[in-house]
TORMARLUM-439552 format. One record per atom (N, C-alpha, C): x, y negated, z. Coordinates in steps of 0.1 Angstrom, whole numbers, padded with zeros to 4 digits, always signed. Layout:
# residues N
XYZ
...
//
This chain:
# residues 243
-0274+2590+0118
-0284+2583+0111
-0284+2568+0115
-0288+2560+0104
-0287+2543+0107
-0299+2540+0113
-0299+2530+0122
-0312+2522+0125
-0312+2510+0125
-0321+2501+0118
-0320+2484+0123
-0334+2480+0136
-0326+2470+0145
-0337+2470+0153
-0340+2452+0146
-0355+2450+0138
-0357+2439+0133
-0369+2432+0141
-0360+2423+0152
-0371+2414+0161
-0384+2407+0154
-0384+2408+0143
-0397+2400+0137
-0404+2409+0130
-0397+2421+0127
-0405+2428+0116
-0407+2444+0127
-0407+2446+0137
-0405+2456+0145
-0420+2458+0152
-0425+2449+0157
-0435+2448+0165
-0434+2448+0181
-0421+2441+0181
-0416+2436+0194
-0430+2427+0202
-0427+2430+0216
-0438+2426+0223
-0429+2423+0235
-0435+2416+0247
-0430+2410+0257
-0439+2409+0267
-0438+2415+0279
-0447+2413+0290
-0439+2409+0303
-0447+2396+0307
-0439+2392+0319
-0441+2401+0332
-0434+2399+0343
-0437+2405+0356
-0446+2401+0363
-0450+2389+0363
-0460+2385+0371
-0467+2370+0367
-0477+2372+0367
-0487+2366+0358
-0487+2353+0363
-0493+2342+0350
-0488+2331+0351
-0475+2321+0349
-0464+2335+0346
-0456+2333+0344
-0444+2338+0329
-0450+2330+0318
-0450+2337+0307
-0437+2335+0304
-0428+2325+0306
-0410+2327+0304
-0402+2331+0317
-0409+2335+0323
-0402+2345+0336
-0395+2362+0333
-0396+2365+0343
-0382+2378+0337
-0397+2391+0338
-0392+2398+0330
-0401+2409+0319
-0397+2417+0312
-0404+2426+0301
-0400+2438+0298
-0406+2431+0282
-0396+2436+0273
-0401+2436+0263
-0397+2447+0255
-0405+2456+0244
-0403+2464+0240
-0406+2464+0223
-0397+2475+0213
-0401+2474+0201
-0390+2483+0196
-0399+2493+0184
-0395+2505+0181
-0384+2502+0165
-0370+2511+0167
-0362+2508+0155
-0367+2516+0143
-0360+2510+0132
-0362+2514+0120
-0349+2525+0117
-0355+2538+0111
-0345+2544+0106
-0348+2539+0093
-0332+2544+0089
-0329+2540+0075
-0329+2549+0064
-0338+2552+0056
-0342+2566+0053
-0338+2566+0036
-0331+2562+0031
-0321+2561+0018
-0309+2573+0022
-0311+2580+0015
-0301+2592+0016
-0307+2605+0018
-0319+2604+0028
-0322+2613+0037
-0334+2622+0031
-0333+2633+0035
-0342+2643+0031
-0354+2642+0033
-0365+2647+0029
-0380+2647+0036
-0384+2651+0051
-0374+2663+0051
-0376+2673+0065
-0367+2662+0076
-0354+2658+0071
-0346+2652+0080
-0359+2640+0086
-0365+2632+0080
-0369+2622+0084
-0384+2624+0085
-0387+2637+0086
-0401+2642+0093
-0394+2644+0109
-0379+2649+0107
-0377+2659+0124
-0368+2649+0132
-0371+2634+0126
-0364+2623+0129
-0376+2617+0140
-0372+2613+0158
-0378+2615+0168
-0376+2591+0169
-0389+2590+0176
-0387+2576+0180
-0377+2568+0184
-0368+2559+0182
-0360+2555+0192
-0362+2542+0189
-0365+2539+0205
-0372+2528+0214
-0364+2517+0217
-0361+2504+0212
-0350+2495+0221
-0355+2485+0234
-0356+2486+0245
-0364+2478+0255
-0354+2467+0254
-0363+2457+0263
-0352+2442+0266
-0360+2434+0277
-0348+2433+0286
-0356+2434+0299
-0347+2421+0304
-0353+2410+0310
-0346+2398+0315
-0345+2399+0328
-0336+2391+0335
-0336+2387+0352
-0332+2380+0355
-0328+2370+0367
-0322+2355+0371
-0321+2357+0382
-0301+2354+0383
-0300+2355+0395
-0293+2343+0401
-0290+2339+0415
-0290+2330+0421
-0305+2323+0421
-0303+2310+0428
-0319+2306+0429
-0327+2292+0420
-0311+2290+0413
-0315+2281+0402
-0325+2285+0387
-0317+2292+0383
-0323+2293+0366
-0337+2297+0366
-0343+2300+0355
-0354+2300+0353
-0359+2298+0334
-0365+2305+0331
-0370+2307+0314
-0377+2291+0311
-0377+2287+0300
-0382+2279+0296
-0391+2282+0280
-0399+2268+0279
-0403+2268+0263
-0401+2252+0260
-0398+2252+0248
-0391+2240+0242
-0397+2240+0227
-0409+2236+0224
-0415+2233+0213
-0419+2245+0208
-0414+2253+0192
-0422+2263+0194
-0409+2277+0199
-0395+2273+0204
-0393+2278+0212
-0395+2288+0226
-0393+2300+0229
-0398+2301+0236
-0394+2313+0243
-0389+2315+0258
-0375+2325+0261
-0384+2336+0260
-0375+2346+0254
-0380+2361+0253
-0389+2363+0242
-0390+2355+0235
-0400+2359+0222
-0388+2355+0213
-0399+2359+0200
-0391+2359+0187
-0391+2346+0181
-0377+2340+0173
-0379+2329+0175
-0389+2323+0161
-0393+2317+0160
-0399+2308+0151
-0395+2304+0137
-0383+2308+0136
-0375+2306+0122
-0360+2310+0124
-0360+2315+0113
-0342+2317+0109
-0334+2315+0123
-0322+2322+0127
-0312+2318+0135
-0296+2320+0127
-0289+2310+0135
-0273+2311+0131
-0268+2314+0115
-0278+2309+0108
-0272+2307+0095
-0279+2324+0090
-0280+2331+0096
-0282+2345+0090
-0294+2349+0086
-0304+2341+0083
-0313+2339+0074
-0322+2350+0076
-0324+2355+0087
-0334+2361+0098
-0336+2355+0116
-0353+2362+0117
-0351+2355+0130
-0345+2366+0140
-0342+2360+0153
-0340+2367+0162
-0347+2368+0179
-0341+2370+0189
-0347+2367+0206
-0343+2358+0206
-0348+2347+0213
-0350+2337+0220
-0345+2340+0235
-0331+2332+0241
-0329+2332+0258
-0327+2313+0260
-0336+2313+0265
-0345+2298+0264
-0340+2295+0281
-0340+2283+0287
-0337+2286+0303
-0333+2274+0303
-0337+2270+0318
-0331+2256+0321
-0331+2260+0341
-0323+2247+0348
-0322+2247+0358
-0333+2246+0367
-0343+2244+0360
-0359+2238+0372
-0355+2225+0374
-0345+2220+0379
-0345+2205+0388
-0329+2202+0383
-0327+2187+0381
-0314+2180+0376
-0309+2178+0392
-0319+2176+0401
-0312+2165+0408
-0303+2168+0420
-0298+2181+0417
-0289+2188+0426
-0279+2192+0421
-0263+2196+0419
-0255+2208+0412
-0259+2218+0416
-0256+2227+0405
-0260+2245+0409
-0242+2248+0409
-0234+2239+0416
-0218+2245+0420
-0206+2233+0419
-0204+2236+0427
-0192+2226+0425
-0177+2234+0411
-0176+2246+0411
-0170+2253+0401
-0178+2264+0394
-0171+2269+0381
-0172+2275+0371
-0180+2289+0377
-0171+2292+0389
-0176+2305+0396
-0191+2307+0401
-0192+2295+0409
-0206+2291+0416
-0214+2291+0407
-0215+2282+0392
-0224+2285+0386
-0225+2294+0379
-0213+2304+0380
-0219+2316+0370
-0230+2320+0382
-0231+2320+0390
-0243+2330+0399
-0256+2324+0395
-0257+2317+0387
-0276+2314+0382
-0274+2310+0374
-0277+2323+0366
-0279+2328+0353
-0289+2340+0348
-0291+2337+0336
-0303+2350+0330
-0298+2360+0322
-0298+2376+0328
-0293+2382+0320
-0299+2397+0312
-0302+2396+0304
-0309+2404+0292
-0301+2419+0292
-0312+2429+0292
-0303+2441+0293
-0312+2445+0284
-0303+2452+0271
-0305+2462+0261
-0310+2479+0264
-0317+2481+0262
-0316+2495+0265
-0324+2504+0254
-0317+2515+0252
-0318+2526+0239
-0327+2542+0250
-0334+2545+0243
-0340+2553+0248
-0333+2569+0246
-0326+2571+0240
-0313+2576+0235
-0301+2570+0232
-0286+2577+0236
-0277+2567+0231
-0272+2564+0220
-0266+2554+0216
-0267+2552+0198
-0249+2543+0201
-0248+2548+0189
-0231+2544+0188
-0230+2536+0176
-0220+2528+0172
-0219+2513+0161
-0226+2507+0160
-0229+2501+0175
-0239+2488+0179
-0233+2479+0174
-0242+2473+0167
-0237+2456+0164
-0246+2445+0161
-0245+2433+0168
-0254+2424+0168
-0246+2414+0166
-0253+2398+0167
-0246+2386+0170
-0253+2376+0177
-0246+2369+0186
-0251+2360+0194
-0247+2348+0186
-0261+2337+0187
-0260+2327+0176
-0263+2312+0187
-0253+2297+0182
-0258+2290+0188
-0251+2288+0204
-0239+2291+0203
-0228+2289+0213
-0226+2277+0216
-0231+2265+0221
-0225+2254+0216
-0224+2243+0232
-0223+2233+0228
-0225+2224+0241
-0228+2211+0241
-0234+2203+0252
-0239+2191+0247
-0236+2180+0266
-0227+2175+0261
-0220+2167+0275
-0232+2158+0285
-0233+2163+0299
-0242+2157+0305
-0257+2166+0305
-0257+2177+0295
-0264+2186+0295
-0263+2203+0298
-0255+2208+0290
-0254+2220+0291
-0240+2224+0281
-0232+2235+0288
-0220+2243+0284
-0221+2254+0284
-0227+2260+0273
-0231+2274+0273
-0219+2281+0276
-0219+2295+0283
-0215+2305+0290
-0223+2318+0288
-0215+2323+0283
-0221+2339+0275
-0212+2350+0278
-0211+2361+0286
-0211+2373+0288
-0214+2385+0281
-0206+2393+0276
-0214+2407+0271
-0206+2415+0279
-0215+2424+0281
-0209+2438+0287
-0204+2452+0276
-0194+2457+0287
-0189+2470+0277
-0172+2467+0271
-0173+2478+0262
-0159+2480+0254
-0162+2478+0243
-0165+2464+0238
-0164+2460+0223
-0156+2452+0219
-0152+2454+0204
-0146+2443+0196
-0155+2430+0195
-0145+2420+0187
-0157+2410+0185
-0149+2398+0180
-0156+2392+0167
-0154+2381+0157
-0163+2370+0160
-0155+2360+0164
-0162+2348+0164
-0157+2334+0160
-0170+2323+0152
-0164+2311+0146
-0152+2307+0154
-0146+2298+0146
-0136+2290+0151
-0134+2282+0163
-0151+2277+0162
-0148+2267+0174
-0152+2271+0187
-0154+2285+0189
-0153+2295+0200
-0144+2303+0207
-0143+2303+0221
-0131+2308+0222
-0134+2320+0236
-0126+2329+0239
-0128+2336+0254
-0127+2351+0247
-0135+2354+0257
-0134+2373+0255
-0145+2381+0257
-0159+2368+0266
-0171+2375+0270
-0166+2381+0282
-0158+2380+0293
-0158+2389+0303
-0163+2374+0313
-0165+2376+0326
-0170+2369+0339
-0156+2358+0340
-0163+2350+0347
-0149+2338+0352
-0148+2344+0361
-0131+2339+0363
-0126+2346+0379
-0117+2337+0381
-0107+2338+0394
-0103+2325+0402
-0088+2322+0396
-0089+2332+0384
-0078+2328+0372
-0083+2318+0363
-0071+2308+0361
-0077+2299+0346
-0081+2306+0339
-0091+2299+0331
-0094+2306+0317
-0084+2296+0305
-0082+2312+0297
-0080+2311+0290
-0083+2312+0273
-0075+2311+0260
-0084+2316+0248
-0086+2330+0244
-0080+2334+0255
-0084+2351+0257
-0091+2357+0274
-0099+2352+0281
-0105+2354+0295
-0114+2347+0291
-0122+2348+0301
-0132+2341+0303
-0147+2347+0298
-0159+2341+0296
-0169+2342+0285
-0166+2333+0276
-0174+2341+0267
-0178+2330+0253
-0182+2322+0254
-0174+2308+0245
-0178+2294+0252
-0172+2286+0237
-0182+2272+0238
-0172+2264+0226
-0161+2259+0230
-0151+2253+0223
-0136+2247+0226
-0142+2235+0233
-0152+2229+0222
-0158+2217+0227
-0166+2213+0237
-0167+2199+0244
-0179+2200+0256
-0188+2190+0250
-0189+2187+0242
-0203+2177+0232
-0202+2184+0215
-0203+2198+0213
-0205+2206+0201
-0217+2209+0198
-0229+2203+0194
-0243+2206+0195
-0246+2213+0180
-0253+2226+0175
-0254+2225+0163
-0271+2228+0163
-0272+2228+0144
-0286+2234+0145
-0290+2245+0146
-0295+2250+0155
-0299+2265+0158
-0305+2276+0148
-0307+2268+0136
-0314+2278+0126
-0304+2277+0115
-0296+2265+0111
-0289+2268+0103
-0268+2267+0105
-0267+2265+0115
-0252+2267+0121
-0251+2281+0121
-0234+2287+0118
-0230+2298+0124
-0219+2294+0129
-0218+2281+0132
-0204+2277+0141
-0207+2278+0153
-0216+2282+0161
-0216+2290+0173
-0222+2304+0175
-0213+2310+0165
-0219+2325+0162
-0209+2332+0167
-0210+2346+0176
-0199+2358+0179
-0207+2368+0179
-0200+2378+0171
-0205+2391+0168
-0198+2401+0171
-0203+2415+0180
-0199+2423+0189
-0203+2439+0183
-0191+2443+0184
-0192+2454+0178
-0193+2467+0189
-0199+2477+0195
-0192+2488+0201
-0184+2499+0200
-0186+2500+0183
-0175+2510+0174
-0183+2524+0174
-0177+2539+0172
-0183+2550+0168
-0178+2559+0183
-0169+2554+0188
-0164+2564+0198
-0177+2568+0207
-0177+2559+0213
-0189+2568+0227
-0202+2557+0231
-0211+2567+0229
-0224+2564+0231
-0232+2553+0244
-0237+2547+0237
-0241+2538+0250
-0258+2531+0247
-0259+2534+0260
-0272+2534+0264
-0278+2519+0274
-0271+2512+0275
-0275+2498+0279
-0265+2491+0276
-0270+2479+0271
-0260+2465+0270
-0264+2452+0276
-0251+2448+0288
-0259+2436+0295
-0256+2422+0282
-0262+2410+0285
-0261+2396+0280
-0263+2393+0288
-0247+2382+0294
-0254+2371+0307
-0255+2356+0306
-0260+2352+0305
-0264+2336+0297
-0259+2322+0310
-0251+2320+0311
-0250+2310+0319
-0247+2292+0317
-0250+2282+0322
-0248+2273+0322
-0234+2267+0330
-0223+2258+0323
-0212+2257+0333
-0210+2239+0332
-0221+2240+0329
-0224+2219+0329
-0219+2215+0343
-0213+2210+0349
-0208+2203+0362
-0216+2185+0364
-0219+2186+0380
-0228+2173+0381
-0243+2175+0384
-0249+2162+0389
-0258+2163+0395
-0268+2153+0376
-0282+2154+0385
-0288+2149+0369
-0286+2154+0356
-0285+2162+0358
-0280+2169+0341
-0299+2167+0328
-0292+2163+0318
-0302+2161+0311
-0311+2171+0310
-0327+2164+0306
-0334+2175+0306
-0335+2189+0312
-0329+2190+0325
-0324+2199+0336
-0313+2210+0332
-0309+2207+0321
-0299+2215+0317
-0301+2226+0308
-0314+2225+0298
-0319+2232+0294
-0308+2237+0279
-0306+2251+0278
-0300+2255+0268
-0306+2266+0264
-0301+2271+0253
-0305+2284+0244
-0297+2289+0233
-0299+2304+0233
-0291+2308+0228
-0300+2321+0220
-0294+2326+0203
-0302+2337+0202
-0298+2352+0198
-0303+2365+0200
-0301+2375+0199
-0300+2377+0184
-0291+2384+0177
-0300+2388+0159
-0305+2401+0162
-0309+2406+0148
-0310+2421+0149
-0302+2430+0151
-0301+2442+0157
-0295+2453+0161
-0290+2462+0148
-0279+2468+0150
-0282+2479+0142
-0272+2487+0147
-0272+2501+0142
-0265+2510+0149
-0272+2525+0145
-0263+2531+0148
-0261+2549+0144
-0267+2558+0158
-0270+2567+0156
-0276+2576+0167
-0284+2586+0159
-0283+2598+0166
-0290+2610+0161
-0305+2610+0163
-0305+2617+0156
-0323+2618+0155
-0335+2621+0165
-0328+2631+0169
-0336+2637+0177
-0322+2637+0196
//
């Protein structure tokens, strides 16, 4: 059976951990759509809920959620994302403070970072989303993006890597995470898909969590605006049985 998980039209909700703290790490939840074109009356009466949570966290002792106008981490965003003419999640985040490095290398800063975990209440197989808004802006932020698992995956031109973790191997146009070529590529978040990659999991075997790890790899002390970047989720969609 098909399902779309549609962040704006779902009734996605978001509750933080601990109060006071509304772009901090939390649980957000919102129930998929099956896709009922095809399907019988009985099929899609004996057709059971499936639930997609989304749950954030930050690790090392830098990062931290932010809101940036009507931006705002972990909610749905405000308009259109990456050219695809729907909205999507919001992973919104900045350093807290410019006036230190969070690493002298690529490695060090991957350790503070915020990372978003998917989770299916049952497992569902031909997951496919897109991450929108890859981009970078020199003296501020060099986005660094992570996905977890065994997927394929198509991305603009001016993107390069593989989505796996940095390691004390160069990166290359095949290692690394997802990253622009460029280190001053800034687009517009609602209507660019030149920092768009789209991740497939395929039909083989079923999977029940998917991490996103969001990192900053800006080098230097003072980084503008504390290094604030973002990046957005689209909608979900994907196969899984009913019951």
């Amino acid at each position: 059976m098909n399902y779309t998980l549609n962040w704006a039209g779902a009734g996605y909700s978001f509750r933080p951990n601990a109060t006071g703290a509304p772009t901090g790490a939390g649980l957000g939840t919102a129930p998929a759509t099956l896709t009922t074109q095809g399907l019988t009356a009985s099929q899609i009466a004996a057709a059971k809920p499936l639930v997609v949570t989304a749950t954030n966290a930050f690790t090392g002792a830098r990062m931290r959620g932010a809101t940036s106008g009507s931006y705002q981490n972990m909610r749905v965003s405000p308009g259109n994302i990456g050219g695809l003419r729907s909205r999507g999640l919001t992973l919104l985040q900045d350093l807290g403070t410019s006036s230190s490095s969070h690493g002298a290398t690529s490695l060090v800063r991957q350790g503070h970072s915020q990372v978003l975990t998917l989770g299916f209440n049952r497992p569902v197989k031909n997951l496919q989303f897109t991450v929108t808004d890859i981009d970078s802006a020199n003296g501020q932020y060099q986005d660094r993006l992570i996905v977890s698992g065994t997927r394929t995956f198509t991305f603009a031109s001016a993107l390069t890597g593989n989505g796996t973790p940095a390691t004390t191997q160069a990166a290359t146009a095949s290692t690394w995470p997802f990253r622009n070529t460029g280190t001053n590529s800034s687009y517009d978040p609602a209507t660019s898909g030149a920092g768009n990659v789209t991740v497939n999991y395929g039909p083989t075997t079923g999977v029940s969590t998917v991490q996103v790890t969001f990192w900053n790899d800006q080098a230097g002390n003072n980084l503008d605006n504390n290094g604030l970047q973002g990046i957005f989720i689209s909608d979900l969609t994907f196969t899984a049985m009913t019951c």
